[in-house]
N, CA and C atoms as an extended XYZ file, in Angstrom:
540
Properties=species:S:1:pos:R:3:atomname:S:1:resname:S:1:resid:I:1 pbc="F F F"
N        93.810        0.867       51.951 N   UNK     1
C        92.881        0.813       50.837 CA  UNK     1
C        91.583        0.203       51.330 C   UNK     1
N        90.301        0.717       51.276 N   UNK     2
C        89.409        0.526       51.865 CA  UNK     2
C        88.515        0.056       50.423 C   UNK     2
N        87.696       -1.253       50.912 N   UNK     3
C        87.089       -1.595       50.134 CA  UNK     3
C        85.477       -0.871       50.182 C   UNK     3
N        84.944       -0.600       48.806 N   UNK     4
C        84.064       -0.222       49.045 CA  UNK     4
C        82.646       -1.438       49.138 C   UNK     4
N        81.485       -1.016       49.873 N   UNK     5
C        80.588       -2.105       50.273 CA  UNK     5
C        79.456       -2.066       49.457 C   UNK     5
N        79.791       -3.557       49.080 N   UNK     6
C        79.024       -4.283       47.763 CA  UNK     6
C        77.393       -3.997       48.218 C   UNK     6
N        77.021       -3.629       49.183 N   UNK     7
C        75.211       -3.846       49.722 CA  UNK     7
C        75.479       -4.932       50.708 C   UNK     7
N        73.634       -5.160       50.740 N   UNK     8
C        73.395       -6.492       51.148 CA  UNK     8
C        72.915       -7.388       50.111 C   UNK     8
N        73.545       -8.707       50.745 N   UNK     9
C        73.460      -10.084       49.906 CA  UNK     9
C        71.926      -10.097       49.746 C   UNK     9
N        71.585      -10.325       48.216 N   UNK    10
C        70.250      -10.947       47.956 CA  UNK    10
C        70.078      -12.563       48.188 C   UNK    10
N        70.539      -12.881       47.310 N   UNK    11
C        70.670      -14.561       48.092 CA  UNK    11
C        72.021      -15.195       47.611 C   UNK    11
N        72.031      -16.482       48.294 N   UNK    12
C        73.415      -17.033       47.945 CA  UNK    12
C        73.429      -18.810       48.048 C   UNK    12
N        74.191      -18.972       46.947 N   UNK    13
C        74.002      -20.647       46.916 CA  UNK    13
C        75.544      -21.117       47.385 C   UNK    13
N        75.223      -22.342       48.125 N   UNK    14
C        76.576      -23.020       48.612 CA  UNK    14
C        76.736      -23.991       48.026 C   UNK    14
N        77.878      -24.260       47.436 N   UNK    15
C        78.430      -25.964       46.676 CA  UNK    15
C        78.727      -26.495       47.892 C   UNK    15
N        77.901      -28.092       48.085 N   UNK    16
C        77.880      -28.550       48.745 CA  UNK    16
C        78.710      -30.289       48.212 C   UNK    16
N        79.163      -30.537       47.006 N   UNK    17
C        79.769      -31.652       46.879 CA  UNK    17
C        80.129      -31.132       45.352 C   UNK    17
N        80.983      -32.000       44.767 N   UNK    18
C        81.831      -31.957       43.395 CA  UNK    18
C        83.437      -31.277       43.276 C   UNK    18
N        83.675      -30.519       42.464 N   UNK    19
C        85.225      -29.306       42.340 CA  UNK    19
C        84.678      -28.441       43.056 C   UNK    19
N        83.526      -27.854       43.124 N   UNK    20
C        83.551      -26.984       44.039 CA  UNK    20
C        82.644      -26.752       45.006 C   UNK    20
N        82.695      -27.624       45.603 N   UNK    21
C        82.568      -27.917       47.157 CA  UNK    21
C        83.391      -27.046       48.021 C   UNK    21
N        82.685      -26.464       49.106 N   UNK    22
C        83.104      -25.784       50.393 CA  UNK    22
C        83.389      -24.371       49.447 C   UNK    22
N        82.626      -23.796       48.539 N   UNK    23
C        82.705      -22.662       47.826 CA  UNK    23
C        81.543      -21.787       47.630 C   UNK    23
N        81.019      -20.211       47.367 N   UNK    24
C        79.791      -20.174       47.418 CA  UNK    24
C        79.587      -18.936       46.577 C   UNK    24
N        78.146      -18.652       45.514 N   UNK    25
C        77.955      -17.879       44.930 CA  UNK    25
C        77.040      -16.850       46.045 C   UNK    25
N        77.446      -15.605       45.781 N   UNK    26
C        76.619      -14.804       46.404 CA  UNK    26
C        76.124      -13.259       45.716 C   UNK    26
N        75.110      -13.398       45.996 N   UNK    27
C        74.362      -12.231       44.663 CA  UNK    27
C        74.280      -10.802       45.305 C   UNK    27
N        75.323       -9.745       45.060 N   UNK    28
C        74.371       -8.766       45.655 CA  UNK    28
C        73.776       -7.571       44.816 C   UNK    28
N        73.514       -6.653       45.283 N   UNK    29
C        72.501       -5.603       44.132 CA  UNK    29
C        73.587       -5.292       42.902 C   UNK    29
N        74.973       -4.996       42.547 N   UNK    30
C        75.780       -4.629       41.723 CA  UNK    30
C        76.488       -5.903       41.139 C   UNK    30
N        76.420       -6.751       41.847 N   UNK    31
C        77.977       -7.821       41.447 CA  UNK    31
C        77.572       -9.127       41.736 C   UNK    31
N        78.461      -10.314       41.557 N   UNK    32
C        78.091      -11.575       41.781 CA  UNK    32
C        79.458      -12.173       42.548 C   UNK    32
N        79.969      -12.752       43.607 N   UNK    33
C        80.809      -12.820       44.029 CA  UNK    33
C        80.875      -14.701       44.563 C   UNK    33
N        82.125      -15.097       43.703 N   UNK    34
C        82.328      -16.531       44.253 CA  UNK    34
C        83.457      -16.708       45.123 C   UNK    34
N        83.480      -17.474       45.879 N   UNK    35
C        84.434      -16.943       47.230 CA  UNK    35
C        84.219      -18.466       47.535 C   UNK    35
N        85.844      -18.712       48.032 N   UNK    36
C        86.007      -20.269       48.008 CA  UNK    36
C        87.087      -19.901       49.534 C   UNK    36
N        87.337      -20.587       49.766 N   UNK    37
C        88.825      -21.006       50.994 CA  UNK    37
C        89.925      -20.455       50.752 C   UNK    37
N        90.283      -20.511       48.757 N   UNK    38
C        91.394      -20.322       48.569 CA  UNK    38
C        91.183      -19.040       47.811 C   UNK    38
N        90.105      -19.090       46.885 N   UNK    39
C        89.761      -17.863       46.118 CA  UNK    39
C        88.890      -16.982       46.109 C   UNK    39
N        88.673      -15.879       45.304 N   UNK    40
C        87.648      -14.859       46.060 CA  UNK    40
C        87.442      -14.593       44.382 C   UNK    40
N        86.231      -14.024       43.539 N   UNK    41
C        86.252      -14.000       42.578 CA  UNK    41
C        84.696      -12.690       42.488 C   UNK    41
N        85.086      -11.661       41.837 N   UNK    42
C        83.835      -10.551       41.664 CA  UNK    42
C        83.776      -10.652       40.239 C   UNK    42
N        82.142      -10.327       40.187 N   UNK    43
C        81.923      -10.589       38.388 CA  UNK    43
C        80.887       -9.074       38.586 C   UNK    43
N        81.148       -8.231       37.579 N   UNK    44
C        80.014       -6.908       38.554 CA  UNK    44
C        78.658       -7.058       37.384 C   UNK    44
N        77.857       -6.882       37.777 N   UNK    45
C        76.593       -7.415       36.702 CA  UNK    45
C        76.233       -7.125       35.662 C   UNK    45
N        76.646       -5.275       35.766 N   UNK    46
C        76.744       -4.669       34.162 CA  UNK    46
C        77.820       -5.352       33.291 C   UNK    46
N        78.445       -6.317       33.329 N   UNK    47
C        79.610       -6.803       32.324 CA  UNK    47
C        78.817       -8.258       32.162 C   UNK    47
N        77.947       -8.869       32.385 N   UNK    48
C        77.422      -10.068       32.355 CA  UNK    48
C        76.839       -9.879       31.391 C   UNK    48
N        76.913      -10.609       30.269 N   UNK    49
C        76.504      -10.460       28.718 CA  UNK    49
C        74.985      -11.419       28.851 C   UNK    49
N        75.042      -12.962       29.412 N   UNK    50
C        74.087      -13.244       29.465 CA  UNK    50
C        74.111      -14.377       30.769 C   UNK    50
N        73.150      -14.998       31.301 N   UNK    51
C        72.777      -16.203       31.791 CA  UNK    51
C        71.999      -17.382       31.546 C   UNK    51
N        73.018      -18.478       31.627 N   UNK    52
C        72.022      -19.652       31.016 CA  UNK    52
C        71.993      -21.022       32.023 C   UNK    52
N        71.247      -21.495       32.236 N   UNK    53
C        71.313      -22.738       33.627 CA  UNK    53
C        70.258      -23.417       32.815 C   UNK    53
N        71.121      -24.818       32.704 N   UNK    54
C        70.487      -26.127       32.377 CA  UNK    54
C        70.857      -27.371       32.794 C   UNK    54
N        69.709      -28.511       33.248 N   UNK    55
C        69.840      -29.578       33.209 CA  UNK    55
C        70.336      -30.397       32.311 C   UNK    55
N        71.383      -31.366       32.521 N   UNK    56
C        72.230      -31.938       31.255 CA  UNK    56
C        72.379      -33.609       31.782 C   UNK    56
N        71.945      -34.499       30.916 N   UNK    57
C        72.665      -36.104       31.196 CA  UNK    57
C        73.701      -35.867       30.679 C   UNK    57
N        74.681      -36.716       31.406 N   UNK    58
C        76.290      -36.743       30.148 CA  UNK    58
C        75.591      -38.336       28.943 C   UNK    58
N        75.794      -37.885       27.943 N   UNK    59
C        75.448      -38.733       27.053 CA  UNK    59
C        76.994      -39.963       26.854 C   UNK    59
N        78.146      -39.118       27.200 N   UNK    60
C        79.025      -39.794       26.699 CA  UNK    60
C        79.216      -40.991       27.824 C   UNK    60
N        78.836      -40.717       29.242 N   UNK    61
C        78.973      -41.786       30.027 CA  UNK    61
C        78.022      -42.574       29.930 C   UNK    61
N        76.617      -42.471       29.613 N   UNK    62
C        75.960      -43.485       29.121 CA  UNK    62
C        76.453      -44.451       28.382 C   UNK    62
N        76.861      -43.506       27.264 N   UNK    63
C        77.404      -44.632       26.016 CA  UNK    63
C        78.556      -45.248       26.699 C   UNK    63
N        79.283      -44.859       27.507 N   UNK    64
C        80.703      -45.838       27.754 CA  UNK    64
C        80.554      -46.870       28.940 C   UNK    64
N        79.165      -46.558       29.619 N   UNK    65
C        78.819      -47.491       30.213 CA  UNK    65
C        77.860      -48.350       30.025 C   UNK    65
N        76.929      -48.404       28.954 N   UNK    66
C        76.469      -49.038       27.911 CA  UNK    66
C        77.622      -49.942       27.323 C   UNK    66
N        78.248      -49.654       26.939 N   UNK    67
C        79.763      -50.308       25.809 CA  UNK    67
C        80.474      -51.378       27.290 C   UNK    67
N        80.338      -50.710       28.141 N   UNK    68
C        80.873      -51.511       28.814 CA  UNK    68
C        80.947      -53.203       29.533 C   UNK    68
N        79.117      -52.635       29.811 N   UNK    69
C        78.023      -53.815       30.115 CA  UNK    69
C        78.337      -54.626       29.082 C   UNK    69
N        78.168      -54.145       27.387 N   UNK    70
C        77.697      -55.127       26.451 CA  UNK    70
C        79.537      -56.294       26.537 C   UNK    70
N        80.489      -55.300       26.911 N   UNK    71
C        81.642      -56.266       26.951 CA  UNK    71
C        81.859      -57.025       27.916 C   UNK    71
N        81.376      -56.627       28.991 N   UNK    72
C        80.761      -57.777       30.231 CA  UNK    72
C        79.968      -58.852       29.978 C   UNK    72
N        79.190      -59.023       29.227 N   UNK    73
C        78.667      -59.486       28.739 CA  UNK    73
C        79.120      -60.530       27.759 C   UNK    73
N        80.491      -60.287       26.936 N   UNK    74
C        80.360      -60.806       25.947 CA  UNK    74
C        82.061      -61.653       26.381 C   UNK    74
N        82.301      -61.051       27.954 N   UNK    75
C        83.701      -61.567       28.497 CA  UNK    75
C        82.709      -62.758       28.883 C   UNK    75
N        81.913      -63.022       29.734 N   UNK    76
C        80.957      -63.634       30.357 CA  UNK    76
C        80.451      -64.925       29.383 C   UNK    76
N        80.143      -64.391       28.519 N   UNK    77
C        79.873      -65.616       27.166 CA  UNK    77
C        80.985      -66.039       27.101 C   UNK    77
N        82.478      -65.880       26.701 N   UNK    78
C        83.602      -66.788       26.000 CA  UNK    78
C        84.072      -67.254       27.343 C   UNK    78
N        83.910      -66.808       28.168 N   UNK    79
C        84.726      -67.148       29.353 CA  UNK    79
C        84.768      -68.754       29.149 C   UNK    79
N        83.662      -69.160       29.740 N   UNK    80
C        83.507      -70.913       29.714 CA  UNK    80
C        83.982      -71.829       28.827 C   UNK    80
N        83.347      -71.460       27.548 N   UNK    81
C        84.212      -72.233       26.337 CA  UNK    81
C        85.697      -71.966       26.273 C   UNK    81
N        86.333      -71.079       26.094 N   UNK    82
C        87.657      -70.895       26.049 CA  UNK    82
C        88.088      -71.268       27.136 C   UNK    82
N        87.869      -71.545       28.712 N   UNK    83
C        88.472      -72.118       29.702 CA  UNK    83
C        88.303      -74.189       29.894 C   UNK    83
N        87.409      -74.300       29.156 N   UNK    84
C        86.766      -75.823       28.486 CA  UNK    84
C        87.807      -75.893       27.532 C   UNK    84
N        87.971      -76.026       26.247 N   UNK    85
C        88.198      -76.255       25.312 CA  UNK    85
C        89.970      -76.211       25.642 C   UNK    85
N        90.522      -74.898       26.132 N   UNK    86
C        92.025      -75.043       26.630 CA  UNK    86
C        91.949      -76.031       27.604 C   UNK    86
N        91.389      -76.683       28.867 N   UNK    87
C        91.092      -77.942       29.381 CA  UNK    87
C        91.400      -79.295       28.920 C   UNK    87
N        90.325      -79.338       27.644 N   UNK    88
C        90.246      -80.583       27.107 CA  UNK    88
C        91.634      -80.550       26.068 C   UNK    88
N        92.486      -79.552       25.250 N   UNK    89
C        93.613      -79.359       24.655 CA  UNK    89
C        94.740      -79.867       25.498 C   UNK    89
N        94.238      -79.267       26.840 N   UNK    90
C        95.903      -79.820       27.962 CA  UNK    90
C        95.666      -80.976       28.241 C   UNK    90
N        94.215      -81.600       28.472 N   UNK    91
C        94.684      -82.949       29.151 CA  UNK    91
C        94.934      -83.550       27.763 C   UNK    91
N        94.984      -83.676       26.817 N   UNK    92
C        95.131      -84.502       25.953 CA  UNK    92
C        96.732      -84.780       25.637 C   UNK    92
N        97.267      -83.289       25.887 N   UNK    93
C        98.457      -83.113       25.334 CA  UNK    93
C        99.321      -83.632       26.885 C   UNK    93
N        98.774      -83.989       27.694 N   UNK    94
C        99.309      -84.572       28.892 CA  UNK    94
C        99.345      -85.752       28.996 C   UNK    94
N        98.292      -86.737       28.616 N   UNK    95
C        98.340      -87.606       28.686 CA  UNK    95
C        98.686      -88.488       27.143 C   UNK    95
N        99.240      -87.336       26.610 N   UNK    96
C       100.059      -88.308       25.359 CA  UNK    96
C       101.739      -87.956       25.770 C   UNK    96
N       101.774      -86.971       26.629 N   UNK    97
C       103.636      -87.525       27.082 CA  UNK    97
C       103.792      -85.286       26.969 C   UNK    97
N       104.645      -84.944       27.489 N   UNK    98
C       105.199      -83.369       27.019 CA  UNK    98
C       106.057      -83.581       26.940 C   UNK    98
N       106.985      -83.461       25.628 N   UNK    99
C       108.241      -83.752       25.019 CA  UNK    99
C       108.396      -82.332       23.888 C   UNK    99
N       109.068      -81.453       24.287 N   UNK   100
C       109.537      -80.778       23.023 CA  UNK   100
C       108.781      -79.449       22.792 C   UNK   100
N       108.208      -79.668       21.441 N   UNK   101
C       106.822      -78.829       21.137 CA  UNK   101
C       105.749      -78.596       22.413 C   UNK   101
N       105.149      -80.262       22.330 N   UNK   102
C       104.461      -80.440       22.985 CA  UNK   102
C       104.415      -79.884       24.469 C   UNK   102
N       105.533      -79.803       25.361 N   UNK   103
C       105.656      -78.860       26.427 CA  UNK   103
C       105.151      -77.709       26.527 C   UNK   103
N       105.473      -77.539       25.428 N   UNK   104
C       105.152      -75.566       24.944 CA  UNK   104
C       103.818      -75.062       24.582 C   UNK   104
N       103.584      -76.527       23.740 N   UNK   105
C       101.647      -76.075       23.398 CA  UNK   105
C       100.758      -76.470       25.300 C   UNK   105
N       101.179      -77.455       26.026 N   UNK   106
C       100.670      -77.543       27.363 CA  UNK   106
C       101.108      -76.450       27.923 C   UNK   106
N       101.949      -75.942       28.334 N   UNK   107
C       101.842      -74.341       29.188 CA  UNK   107
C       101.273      -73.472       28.413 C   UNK   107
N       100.936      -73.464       27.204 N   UNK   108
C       100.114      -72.220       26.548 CA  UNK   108
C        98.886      -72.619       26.548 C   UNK   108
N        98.314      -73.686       26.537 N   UNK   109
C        96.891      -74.398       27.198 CA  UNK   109
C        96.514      -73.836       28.382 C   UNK   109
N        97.316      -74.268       29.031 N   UNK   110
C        97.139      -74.216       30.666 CA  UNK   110
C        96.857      -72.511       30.799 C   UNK   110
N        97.808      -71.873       30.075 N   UNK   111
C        97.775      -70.356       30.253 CA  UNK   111
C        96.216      -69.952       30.069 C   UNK   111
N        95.795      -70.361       28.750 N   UNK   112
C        94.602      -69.978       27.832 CA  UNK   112
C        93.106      -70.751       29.153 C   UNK   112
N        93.808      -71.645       29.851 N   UNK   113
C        92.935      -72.138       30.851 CA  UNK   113
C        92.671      -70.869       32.102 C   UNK   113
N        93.652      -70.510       32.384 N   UNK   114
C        93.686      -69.309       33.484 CA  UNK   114
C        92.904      -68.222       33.057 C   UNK   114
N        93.639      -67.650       31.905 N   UNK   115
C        92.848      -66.519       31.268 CA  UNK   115
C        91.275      -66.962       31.049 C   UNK   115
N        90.944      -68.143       30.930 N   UNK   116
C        89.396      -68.359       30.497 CA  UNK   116
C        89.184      -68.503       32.232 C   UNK   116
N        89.169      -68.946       33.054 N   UNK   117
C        89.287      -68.603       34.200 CA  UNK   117
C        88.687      -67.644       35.082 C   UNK   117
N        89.381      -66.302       34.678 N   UNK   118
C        89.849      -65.027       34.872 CA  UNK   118
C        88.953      -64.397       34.032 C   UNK   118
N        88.302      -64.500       33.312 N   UNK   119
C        87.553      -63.367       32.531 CA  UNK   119
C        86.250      -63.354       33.284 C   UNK   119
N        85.360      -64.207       33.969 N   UNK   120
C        83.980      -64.004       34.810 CA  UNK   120
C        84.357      -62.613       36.106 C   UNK   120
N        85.594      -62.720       36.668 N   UNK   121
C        86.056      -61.587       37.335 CA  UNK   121
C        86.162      -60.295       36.550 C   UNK   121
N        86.684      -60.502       35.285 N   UNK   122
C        86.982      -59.613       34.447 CA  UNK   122
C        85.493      -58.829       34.086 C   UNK   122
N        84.611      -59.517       33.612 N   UNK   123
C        83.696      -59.211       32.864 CA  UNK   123
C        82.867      -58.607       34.320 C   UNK   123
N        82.701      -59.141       35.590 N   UNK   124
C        82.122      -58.448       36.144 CA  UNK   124
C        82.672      -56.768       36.851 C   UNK   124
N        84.067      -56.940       37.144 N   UNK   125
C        84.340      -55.250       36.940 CA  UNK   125
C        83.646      -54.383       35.834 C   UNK   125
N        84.282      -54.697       34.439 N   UNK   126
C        83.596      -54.218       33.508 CA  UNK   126
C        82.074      -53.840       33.999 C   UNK   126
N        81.314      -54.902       33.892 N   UNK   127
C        79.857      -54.787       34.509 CA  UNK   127
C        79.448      -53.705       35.668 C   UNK   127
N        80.214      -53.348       36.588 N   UNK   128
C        79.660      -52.752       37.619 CA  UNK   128
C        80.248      -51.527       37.541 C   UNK   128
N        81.750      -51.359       36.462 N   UNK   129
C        82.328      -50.092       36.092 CA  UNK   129
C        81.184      -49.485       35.417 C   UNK   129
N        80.779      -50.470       34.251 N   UNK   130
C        79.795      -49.595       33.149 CA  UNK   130
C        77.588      -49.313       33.971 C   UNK   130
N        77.956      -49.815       34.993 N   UNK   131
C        76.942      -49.777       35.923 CA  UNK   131
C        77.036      -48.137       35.954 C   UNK   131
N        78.279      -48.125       37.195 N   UNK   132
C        78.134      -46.527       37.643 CA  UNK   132
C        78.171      -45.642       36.736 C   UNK   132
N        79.166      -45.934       35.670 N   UNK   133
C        79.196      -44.708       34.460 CA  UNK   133
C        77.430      -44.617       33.957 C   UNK   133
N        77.066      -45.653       33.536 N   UNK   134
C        75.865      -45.410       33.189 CA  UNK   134
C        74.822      -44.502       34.346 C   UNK   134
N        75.105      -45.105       35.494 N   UNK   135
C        74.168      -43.952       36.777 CA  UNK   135
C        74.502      -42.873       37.047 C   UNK   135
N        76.119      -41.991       36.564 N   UNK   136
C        76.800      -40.989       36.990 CA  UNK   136
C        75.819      -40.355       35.490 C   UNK   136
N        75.833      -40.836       34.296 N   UNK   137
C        75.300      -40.126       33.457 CA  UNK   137
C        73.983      -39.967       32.998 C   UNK   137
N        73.457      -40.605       33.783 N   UNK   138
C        71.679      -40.383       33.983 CA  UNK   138
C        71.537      -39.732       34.991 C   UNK   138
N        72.658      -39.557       35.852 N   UNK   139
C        72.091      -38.262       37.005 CA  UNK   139
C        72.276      -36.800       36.592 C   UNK   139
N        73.205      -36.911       35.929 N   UNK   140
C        73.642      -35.903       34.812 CA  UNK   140
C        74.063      -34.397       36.042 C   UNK   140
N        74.075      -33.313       35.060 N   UNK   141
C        74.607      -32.144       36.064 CA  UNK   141
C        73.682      -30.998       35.678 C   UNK   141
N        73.620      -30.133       36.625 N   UNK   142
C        73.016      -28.445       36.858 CA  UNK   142
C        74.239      -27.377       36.488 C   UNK   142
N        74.462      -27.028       35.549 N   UNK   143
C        74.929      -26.153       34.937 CA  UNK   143
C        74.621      -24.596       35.082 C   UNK   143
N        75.558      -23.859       35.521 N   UNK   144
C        74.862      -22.677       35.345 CA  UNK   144
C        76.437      -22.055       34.209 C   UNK   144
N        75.864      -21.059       33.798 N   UNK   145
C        76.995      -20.968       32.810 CA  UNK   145
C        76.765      -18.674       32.585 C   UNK   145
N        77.895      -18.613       33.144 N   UNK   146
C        77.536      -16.714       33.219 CA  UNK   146
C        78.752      -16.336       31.908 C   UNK   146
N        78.416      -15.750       30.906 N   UNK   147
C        79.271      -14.897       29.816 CA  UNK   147
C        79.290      -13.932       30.339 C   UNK   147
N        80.732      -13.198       30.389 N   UNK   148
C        81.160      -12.436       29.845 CA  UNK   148
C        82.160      -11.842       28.811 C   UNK   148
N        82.327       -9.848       28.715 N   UNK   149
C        82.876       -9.715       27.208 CA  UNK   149
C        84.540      -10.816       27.504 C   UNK   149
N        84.598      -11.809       26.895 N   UNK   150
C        85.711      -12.432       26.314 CA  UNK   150
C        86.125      -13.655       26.994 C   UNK   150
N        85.015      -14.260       28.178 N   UNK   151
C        85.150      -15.347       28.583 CA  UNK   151
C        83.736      -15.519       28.912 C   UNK   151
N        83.637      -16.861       29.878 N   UNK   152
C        82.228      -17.386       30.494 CA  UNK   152
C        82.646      -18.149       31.724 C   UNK   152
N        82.205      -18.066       32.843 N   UNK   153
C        82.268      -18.701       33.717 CA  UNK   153
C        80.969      -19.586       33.984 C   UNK   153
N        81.687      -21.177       34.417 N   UNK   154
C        80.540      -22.355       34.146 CA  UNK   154
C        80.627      -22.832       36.394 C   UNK   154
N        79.522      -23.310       36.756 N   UNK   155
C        79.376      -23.563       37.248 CA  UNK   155
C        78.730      -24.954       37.556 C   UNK   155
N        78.983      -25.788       37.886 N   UNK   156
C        78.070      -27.204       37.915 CA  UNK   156
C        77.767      -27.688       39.467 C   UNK   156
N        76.546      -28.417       39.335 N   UNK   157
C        76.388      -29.262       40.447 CA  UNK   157
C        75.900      -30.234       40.195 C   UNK   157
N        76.234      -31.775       40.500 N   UNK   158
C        75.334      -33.206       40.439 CA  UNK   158
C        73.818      -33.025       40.442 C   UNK   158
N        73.691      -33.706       39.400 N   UNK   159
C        71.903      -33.858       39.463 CA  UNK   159
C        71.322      -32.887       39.267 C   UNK   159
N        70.121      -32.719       39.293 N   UNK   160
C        69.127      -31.673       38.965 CA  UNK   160
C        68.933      -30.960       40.115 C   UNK   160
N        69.383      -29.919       40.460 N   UNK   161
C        69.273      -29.131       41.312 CA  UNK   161
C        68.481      -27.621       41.066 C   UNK   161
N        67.180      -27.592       42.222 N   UNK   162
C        66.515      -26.672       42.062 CA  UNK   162
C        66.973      -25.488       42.550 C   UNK   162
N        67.898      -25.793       43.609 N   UNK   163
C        68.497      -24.478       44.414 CA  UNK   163
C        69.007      -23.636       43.264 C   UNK   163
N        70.055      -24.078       42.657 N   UNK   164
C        70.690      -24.054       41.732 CA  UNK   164
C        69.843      -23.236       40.008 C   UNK   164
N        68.945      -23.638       39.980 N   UNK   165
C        68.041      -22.873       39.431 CA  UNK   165
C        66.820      -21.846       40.073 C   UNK   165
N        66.874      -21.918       41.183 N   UNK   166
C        66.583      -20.469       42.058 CA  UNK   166
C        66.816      -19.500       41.882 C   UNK   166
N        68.803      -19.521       42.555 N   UNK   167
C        69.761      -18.866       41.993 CA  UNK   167
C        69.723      -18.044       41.002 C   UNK   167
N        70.096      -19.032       39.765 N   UNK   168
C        70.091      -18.411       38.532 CA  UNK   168
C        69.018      -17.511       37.976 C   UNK   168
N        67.512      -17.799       38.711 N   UNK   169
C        66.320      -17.256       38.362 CA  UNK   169
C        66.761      -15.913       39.126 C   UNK   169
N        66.738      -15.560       40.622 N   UNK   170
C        67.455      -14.189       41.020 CA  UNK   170
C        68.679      -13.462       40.487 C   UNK   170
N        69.516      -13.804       39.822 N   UNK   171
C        70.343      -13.568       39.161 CA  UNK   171
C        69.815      -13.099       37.794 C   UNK   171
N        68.769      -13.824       37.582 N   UNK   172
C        68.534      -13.159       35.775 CA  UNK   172
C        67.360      -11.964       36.196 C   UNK   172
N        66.816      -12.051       37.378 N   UNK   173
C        65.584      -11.252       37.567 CA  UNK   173
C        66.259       -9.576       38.364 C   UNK   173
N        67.898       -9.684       38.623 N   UNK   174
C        68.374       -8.618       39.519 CA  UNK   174
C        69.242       -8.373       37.972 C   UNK   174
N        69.780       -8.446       37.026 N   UNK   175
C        69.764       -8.135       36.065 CA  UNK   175
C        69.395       -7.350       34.876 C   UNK   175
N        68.010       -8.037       34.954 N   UNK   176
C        66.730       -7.441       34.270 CA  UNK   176
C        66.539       -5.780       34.976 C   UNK   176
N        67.088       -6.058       35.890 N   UNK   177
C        66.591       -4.507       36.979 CA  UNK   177
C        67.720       -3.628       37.133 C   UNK   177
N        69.192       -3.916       36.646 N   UNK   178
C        70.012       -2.818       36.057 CA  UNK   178
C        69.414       -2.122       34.829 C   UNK   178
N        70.219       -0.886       35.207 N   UNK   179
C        70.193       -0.182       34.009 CA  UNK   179
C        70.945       -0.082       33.200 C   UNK   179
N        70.580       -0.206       31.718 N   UNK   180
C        71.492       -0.266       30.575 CA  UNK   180
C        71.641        0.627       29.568 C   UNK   180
């Protein structure tokens, strides 16, 4: 079974980092062909309903790294007092004797001492988690997004990528130049 030959390639973009990395779109006069290591994928151009490529922030990682900071923040505030205050609770309850109850409220002091402790570590993960989320979603992604009849195939790359809208510009301009 002999394949028949697509032309020559007009141009072609390579994913160079993300899901699809080491994968590549390639445009030729009839068809659009993505071809990976593992997969091989033809889209032929008369079935391409439309093309759309846009720059996008993720809004939702902003916000969750926004939310995050402000709880870094607010681990960071109680930390001290609640590691003080369980302090001044244990020595008191120490130096009046641990008998009974009293045993029980000093190891739950002492506990409430650790945990107050432990939250400046805490609050700074938080902090540097809601750091990157916030920078992953201000770098946002390059979208290219191809319909066809009864699905759409999406394409992304990190950041604002011009290649990437090159592409899509030869793709909508070899399009325009079928006949319909």
């Amino acid at each position: 079974m002999a394949l028949s030959d697509p032309g020559v390639a007009l141009t072609r973009f390579d994913f160079t980092a993300g899901p699809l990395r080491g994968t590549h779109l390639t445009l030729f006069p009839a068809c659009l062909v993505h071809r990976g290591e593992s997969h091989f994928e033809t889209l032929p151009l008369v079935a391409v309903a439309s093309v759309r490529v846009a720059f996008e922030r993720d809004a939702r990682k902003l916000g969750w790294g926004a939310a995050l900071i402000v709880l870094a923040l607010v681990l960071l505030a109680i930390a001290s007092p609640i590691a003080t205050f369980a302090n001044g609770l244990a020595a008191d309850l120490a130096a009046a004797g641990s008998q009974g109850v009293a045993r029980g409220l000093l190891a739950f002091f002492r506990f409430l001492e650790a945990v107050g402790s432990l939250l400046p570590a805490v609050g700074l993960a938080c902090a540097l988690g809601g750091a990157a989320l916030a920078a992953l979603g201000w770098i946002g992604e390059t979208r290219l997004a191809i319909a066809l009849p009864g699905a759409e195939r999406i394409f992304t790359t990190r950041g604002r990528d011009p290649r990437l809208l090159d592409f899509s510009e030869a793709l909508s301009e070899r399009m325009m130049a079928l006949p319909r």
